[in-house]
C-alpha positions as CSV (number, residue, x, y, z in Angstrom):
1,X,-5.1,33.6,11.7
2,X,-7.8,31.0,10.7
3,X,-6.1,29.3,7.1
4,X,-9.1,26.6,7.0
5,X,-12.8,27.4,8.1
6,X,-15.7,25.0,7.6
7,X,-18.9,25.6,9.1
8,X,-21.6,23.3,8.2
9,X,-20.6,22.4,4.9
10,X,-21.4,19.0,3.4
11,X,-18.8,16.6,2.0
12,X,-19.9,16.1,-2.0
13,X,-18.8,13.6,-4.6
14,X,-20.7,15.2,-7.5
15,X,-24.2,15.1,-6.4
16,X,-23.5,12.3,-3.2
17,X,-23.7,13.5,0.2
18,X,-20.7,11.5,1.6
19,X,-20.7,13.5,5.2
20,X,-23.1,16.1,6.2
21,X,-22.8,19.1,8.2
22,X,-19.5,19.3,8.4
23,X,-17.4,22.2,10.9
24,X,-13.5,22.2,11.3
25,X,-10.6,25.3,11.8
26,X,-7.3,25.0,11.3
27,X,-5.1,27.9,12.2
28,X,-2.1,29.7,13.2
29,X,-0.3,27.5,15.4
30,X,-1.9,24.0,14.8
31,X,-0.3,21.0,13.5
32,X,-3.0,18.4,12.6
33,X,-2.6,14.1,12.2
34,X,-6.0,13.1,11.0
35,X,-7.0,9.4,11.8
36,X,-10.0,6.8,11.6
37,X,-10.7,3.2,10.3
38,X,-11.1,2.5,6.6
39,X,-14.7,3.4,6.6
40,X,-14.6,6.6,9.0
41,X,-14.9,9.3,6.3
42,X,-11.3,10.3,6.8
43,X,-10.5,10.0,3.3
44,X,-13.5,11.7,2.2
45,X,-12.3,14.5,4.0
46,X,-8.6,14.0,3.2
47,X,-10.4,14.5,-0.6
48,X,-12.4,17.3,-0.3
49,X,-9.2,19.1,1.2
50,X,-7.2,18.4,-2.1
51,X,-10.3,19.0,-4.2
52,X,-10.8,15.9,-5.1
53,X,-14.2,16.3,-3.6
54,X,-15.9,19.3,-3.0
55,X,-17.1,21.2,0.6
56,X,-20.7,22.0,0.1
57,X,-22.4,25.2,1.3
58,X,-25.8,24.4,1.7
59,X,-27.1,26.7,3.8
60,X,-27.6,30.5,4.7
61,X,-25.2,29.0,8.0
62,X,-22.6,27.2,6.1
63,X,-18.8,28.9,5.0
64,X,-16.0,27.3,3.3
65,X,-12.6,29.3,3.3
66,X,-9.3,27.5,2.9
67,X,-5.8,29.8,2.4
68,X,-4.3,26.6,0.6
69,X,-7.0,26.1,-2.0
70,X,-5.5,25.1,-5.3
71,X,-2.2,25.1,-3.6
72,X,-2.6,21.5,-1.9
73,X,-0.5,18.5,-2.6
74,X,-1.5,14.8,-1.1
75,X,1.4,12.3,-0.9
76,X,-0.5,8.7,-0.7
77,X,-1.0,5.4,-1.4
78,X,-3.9,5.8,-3.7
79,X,-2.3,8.5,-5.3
80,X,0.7,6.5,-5.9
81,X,-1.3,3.1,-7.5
82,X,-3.3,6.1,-9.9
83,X,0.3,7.2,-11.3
84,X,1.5,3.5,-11.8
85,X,-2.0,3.0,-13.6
86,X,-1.6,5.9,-15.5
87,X,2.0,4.8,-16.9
88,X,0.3,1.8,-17.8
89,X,-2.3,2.9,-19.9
90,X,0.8,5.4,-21.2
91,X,2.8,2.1,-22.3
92,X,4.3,1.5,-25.7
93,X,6.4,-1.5,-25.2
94,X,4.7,-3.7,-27.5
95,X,4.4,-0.6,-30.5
96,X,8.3,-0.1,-30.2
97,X,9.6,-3.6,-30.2
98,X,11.1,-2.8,-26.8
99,X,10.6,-2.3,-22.9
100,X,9.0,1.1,-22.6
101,X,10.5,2.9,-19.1
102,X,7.9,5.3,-19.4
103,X,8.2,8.6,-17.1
104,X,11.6,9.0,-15.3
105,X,11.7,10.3,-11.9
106,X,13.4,13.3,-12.8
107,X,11.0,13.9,-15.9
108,X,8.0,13.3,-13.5
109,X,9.2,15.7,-11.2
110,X,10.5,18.3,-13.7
111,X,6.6,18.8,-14.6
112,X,6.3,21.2,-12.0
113,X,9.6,22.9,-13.0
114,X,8.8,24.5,-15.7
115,X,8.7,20.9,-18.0
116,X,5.5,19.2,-19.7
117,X,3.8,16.2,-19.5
118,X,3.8,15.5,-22.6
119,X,5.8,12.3,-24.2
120,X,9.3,12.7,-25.0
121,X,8.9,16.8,-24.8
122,X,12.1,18.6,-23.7
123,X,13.3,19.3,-20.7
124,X,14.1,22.6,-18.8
125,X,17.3,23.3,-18.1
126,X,16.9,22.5,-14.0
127,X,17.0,18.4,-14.9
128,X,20.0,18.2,-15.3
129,X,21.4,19.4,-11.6
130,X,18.3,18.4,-9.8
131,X,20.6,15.8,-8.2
132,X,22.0,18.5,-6.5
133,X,18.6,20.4,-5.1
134,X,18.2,20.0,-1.1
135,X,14.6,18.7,-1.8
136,X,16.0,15.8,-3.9
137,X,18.7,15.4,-1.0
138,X,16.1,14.8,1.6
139,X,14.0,12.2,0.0
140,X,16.9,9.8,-1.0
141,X,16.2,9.6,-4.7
142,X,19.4,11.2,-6.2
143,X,19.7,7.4,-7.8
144,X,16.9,7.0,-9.1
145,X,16.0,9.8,-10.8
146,X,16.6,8.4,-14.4
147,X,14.3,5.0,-13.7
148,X,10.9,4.5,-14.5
149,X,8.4,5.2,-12.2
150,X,6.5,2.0,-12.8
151,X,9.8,-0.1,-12.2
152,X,10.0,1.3,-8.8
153,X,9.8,-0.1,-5.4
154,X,6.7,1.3,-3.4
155,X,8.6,3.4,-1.1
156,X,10.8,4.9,-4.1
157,X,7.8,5.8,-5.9
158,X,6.7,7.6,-2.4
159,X,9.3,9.7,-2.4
160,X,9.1,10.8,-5.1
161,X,5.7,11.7,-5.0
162,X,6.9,13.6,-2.2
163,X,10.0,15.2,-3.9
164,X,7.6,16.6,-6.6
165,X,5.4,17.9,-4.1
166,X,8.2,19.9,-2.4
167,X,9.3,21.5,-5.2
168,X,5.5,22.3,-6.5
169,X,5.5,25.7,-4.5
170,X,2.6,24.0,-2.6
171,X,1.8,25.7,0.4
172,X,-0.1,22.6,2.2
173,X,1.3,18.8,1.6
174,X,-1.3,16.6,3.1
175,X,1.1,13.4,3.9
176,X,-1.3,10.6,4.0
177,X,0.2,7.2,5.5
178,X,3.5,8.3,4.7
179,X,5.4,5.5,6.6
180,X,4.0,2.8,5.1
181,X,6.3,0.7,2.7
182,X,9.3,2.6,4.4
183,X,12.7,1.1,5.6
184,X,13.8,2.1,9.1
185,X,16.0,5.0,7.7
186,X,13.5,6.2,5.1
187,X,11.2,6.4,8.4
188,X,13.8,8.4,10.3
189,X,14.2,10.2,7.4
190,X,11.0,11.3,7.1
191,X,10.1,11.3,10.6
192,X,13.0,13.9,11.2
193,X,11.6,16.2,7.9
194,X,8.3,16.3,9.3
195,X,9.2,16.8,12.6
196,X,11.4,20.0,11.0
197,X,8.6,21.2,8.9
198,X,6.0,21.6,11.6
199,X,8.3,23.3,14.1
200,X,8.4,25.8,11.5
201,X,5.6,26.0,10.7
202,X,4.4,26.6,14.2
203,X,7.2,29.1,14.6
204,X,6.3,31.3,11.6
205,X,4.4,34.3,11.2
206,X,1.2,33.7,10.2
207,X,1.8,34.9,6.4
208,X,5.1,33.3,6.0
209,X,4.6,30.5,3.0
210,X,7.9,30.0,2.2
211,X,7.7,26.5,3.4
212,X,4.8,24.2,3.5
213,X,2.2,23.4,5.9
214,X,1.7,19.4,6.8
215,X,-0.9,17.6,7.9
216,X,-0.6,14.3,8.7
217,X,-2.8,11.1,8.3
218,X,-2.6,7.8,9.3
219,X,-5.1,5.0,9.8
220,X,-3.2,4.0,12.9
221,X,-2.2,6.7,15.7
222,X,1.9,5.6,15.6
223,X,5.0,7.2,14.7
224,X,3.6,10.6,15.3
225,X,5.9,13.3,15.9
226,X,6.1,15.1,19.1
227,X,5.6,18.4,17.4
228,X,1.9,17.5,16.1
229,X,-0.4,19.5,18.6
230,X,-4.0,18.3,17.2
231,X,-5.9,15.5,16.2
232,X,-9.1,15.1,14.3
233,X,-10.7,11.5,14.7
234,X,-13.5,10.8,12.4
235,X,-15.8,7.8,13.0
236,X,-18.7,7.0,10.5
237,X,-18.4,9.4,8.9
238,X,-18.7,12.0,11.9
239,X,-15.7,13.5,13.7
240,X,-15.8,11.1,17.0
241,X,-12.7,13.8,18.7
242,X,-11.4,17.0,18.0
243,X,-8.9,18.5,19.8
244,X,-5.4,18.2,21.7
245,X,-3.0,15.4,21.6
246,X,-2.3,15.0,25.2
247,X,-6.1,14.4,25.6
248,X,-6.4,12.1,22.1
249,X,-3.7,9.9,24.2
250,X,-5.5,9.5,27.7
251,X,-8.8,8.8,25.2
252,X,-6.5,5.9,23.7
253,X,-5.2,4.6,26.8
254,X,-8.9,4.6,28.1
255,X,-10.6,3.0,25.1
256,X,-7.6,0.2,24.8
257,X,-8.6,-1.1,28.1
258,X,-12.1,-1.4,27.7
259,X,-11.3,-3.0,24.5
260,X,-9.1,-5.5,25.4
261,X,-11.8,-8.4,26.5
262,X,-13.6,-7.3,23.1
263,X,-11.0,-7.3,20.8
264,X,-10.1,-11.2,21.9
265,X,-14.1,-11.8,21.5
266,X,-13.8,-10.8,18.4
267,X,-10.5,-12.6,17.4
268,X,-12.2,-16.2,19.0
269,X,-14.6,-15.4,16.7
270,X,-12.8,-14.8,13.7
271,X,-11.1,-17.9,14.0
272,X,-14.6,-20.0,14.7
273,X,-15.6,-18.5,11.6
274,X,-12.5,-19.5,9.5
275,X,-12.2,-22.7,10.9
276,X,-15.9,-23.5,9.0
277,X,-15.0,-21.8,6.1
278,X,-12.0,-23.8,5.8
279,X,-13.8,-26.8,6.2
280,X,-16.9,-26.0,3.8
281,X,-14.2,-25.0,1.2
282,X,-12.3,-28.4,1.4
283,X,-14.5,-29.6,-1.8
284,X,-13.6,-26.9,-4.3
285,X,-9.4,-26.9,-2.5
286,X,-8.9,-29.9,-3.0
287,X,-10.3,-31.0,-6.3
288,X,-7.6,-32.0,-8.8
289,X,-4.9,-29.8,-7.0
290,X,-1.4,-31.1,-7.3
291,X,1.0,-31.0,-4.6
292,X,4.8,-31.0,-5.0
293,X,6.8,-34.6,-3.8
294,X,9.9,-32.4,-3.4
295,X,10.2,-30.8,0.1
296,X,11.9,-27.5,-1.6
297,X,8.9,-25.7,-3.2
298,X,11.1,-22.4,-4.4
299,X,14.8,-22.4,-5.4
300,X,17.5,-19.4,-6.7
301,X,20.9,-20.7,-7.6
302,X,23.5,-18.1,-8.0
303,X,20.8,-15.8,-9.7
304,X,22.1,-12.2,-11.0
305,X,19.5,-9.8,-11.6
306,X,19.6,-6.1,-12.1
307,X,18.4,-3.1,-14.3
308,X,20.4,0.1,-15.5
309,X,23.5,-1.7,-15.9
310,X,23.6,-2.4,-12.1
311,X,22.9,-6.0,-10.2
312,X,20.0,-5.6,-8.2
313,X,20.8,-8.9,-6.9
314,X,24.2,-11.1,-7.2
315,X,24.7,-14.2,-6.7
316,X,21.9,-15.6,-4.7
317,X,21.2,-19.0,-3.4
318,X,18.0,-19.5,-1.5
319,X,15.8,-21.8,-1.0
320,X,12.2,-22.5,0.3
321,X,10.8,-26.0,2.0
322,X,7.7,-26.7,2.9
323,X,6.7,-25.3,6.0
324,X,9.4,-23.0,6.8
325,X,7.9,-19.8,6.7
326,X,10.4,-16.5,5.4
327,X,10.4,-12.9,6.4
328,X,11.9,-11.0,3.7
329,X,13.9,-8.1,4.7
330,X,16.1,-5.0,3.2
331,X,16.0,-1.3,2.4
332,X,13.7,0.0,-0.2
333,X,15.5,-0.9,-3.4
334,X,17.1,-3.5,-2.0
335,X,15.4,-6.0,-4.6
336,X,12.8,-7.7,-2.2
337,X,9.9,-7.0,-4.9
338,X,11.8,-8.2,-8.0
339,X,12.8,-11.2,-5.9
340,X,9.0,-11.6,-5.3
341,X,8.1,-11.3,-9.2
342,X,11.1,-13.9,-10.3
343,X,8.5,-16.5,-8.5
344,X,5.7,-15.4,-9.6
345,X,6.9,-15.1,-13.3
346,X,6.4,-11.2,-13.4
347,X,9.9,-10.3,-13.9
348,X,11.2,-11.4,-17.4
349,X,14.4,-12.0,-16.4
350,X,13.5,-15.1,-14.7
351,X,13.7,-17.3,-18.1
352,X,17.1,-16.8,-18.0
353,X,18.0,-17.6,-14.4
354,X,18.6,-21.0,-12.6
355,X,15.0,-20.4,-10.8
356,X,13.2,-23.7,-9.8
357,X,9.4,-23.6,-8.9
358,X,7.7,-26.6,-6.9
359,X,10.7,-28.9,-8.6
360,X,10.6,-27.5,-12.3
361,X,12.7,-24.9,-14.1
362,X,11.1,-21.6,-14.7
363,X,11.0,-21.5,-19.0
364,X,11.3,-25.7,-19.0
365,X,7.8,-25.7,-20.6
366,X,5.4,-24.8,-17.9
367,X,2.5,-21.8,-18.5
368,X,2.1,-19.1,-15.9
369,X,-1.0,-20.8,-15.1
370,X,0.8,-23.8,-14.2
371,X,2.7,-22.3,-11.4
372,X,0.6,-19.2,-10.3
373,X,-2.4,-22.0,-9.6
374,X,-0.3,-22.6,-6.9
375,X,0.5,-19.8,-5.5
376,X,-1.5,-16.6,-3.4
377,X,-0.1,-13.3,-4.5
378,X,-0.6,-10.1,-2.3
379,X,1.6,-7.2,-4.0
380,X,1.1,-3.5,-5.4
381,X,1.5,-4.8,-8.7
382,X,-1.6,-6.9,-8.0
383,X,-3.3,-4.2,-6.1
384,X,-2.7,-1.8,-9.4
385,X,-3.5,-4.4,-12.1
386,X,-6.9,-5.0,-10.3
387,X,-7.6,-1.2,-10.0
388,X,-7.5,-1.6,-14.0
389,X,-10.7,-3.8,-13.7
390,X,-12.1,-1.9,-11.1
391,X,-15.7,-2.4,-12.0
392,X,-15.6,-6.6,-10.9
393,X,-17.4,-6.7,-8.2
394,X,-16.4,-7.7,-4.8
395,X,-17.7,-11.7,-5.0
396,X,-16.3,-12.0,-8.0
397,X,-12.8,-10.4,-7.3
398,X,-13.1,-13.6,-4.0
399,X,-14.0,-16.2,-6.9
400,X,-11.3,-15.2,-9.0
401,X,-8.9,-16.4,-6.7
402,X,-9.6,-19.5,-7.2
403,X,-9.5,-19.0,-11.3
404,X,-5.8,-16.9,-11.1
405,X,-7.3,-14.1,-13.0
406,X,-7.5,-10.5,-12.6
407,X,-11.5,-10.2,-12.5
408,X,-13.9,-12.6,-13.8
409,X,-14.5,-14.4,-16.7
410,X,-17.0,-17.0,-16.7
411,X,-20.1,-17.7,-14.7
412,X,-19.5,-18.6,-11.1
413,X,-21.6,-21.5,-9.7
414,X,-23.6,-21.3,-6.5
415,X,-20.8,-23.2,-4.4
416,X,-18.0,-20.5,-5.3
417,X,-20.3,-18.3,-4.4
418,X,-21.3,-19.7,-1.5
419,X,-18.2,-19.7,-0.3
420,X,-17.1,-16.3,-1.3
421,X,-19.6,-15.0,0.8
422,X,-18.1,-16.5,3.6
423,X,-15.4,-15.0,3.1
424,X,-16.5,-11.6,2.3
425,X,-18.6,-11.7,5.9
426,X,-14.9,-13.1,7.8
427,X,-13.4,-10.1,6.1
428,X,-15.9,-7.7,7.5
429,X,-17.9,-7.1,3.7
430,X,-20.9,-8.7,4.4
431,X,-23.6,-7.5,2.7
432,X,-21.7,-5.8,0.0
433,X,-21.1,-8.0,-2.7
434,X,-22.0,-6.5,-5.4
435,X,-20.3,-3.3,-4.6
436,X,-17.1,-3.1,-7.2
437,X,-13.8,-2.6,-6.3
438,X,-13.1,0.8,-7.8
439,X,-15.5,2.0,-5.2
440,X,-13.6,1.0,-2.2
441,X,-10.9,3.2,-0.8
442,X,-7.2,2.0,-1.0
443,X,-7.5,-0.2,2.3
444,X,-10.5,-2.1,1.7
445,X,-9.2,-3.1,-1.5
446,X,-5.8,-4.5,0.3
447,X,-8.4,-6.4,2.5
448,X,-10.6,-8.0,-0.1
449,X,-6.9,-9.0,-2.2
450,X,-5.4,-10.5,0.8
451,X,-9.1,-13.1,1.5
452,X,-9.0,-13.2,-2.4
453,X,-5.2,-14.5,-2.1
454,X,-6.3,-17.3,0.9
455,X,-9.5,-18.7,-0.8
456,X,-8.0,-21.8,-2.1
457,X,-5.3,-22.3,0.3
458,X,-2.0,-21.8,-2.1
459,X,0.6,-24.0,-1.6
460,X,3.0,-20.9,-1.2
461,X,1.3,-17.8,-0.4
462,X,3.2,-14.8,-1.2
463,X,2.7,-11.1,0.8
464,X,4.5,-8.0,-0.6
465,X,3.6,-5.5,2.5
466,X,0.1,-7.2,3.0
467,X,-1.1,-4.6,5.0
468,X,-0.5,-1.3,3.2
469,X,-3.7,0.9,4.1
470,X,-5.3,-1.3,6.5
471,X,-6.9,0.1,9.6
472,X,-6.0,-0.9,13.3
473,X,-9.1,-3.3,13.6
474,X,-8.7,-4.7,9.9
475,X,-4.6,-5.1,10.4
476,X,-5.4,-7.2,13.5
477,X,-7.9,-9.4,11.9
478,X,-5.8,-10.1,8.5
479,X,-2.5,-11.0,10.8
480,X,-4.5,-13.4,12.7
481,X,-5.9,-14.8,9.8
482,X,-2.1,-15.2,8.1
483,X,-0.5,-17.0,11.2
484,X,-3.4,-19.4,11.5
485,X,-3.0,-20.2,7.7
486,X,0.8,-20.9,8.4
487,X,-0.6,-23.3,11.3
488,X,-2.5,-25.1,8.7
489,X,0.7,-27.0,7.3
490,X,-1.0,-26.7,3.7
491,X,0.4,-23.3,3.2
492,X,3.6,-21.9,3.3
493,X,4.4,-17.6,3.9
494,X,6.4,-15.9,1.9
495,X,6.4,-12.5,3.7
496,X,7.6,-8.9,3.1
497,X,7.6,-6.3,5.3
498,X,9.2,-2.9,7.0
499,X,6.8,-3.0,9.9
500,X,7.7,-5.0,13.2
501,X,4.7,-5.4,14.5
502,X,3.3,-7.3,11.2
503,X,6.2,-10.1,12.0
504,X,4.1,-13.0,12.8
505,X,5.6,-15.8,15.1
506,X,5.8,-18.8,12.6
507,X,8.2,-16.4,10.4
508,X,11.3,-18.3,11.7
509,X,13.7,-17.7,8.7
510,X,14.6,-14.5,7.5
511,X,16.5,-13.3,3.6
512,X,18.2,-10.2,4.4
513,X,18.3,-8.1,1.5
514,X,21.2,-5.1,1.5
515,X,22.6,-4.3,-2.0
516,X,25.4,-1.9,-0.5
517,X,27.2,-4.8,1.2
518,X,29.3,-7.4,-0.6
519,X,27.6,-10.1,0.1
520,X,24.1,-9.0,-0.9
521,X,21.9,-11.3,1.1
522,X,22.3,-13.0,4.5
523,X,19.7,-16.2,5.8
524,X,19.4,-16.5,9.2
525,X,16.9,-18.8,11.0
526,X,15.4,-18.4,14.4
């Protein structure tokens, strides 16, 4: 049985061609991972499967028949940053005198049990034993189910996503980088589910929907399970392979050889190319910057911080010097983001802490702007507040990292711009500076935050999962670029992430994070 047949069908976003003459089958006993750089088109066609785009029929020749229409759930990254923009824009903190939580997990999810989305509207009666549903078991969330989505860790708010598309009676969840932002048991975890699900699904009569279909897509072709038969490639928009894994893997094995010599071409010049940005940007880096005396630039002495009545962290004592560059570690929940926002000021509780940044106090009578002029920030809150100003353009996103704002405000001069060009071209965006943020997909945008976060060579630079949604070609570039900025001795790393092979070899101290042992952190140096 075919489920999904295209034949010559074009790939629409309203009345934009985005791929043409587009042909693809899925059936009865395929399992599919879909794959391609940040540009190939894959996410186009990820779209057009959930309907966010539409499949075109242009022709006498062209058919479109899909089994799962308006039964199709996408689990990903970008839909992820569009709920935590939407609880933003549902906020009411500052008309209720108090912290608004927003949507709970378990009223998020109860929206396709029979609930509303609606504010404050009632429940039905299955919220209140949803800890004990198999579904909720499976994604780890039985915790969290009564915090808000927006105060959730990115892998948290991922699993949810992908509780509530479990229990949608979907018959198709398209999982799209689904191990990004994952700990090494929320991996397994997943890896083991999906793994489960497509055995089934390759074992089950061909109208048997009492479980989902999966496909899986991923910008990198890793952590696939052995159970996935097919993969589509695309590549400019085109599908560059079609076809069985076994022969996707001798293609990979090929291409990686015949790549080798190119890829270190490209890397020398990468770093030719940084190396005279850094040096045409001295001017505007340098001008009226102040530098810390003390060799400790961040502090935390015996700091307690927590939500829902329960310590997030206890107790800690860390501190940063100069130069020493930290890999932070820990499950997801394990407080490695809030840690993150004490420094940057984005976290309230902060004030009330003994928190010292480059020397001072945080709340001894310094502004934001005092310390965050001092710092480069790569996080998802970043990555989401930008996304609310989605219309800056992509210079003036570069330029703004020298201002600390979230777009533009005032007229940039020739030199900034000058210079942001550079950047844009190191990056791989030459030529498309005035294209605007909102019209990049979820990848690029990490991209153009991370060379908006190194422009002015921060004193501490601060990654939060730097390379969420970045493609194998752009991942290799922006690491490259990170370890030669820790070389630089004017900048030091603080790093966050799950993946091992984003560890970069100046990261020689590393804050473990685990909130289910007694001791709540561990510092070990290397």
């Amino acid at each position: 049985m075919k489920y999904i047949e295209i034949k010559n069908c074009n790939i629409q976003s309203k009345a934009k061609t985005l791929i043409s003459n587009f042909s693809w089958t899925m059936q009865e006993g395929e399992a599919w991972f879909v794959c391609g750089n940040n540009k190939s088109g894959k996410e186009n066609f990820i779209s057009a499967l959930s309907s966010e785009l539409d499949f075109a029929c242009v022709s006498d020749k062209a058919f479109y028949k899909n089994v799962f229409r308006e039964k199709t759930a996408l689990v990903s990254l970008e839909v992820a940053a569009k709920l935590i923009e939407e609880e933003r824009l549902r906020d009411e903190s500052e008309y209720i005198d108090k912290i608004d939580i927003g949507r709970t997990a378990r009223e998020y999810i109860c929206e396709v049990l029979g609930g509303s989305s609606k504010r404050h509207a009632p429940l039905p009666a299955i919220a209140s034993r949803l800890e004990t549903l198999p579904e909720v078991k499976l994604c780890g969330i039985e915790n969290i189910l009564d915090r808000g989505l927006h105060f959730m860790s990115t892998g948290e708010i991922r699993r949810t996503l992908l509780c509530r598309a479990l229990l949608s009676n979907c018959s198709l969840i398209i999982l799209s980088n689904p191990f990004e932002g994952l700990d090494t048991l929320s991996r397994k975890i997943l890896f083991d589910f999906i793994e489960t699900i497509v055995s089934r699904q390759l074992n089950a009569s061909q109208n048997d929907f009492t479980f989902p279909r999966i496909i899986l897509s991923a910008d990198r072709f890793a952590e696939i399970p052995s159970s996935i038969n097919k993969v589509l490639e695309f590549n400019d928009s085109k599908i560059s392979f079609c076809g069985n894994r076994s022969e996707y893997e001798t293609l990979l094995k090929n291409r990686e050889k015949l790549n080798e010599k190119e890829n270190q071409n490209q890397i020398q010049e990468f770093l030719s190319h940084l190396e005279k940005i850094r040096e045409d940007s001295k001017y505007i880096n340098q001008s009226g910057k102040e530098k810390s005396q003390d060799d400790v630039l961040i502090s935390f002495n015996n700091v307690n911080v927590g939500w829902d009545e329960k310590l997030v962290l206890r107790n800690l004592c860390w501190q940063i010097k100069r130069g020493e560059h930290y890999l932070i570690q820990g499950p997801n929940g394990s407080g490695k983001t809030t840690m993150l926002e004490l420094i940057t000021g984005d976290n309230m509780q902060v004030f009330r802490e003994d928190i010292k940044i480059f020397g001072k106090r945080r709340g001894s009578g310094e502004t934001i702007w005092d310390i965050k002029k001092r710092l480069g920030i790569v996080s998802y809150r970043l990555h989401v507040e930008y996304r609310m100003v989605g219309g800056t353009s992509l210079i003036n996103v570069i330029i703004s990292g020298f201002k600390d704002s979230i777009g533009l405000y005032e007229i940039p001069g020739d030199y900034e711009k000058a210079i942001a060009r550079e950047w844009l071209k190191l990056g791989g965006f030459a030529g498309r500076e005035n294209e605007t943020f909102s019209s990049l997909n979820y990848g690029e945008q990490r991209a153009i935050l991370i060379l908006r976060a190194a422009v002015k060579e921060p004193e501490v630079l601060i990654l939060d999962e730097p390379c969420h949604g970045l493609d194998e070609d752009c991942r290799r570039k922006i690491l490259t670029l990170l370890q030669k900025i820790s070389e630089t001795g004017t900048t030091t790393l603080v790093h966050v992430t799950h993946d091992k092979e984003e560890i970069l070899p100046c990261e020689k101290h590393i804050l473990l994070l685990n909130p289910k042992e007694e001791n709540m952190f561990k510092i070990v140096s290397i």
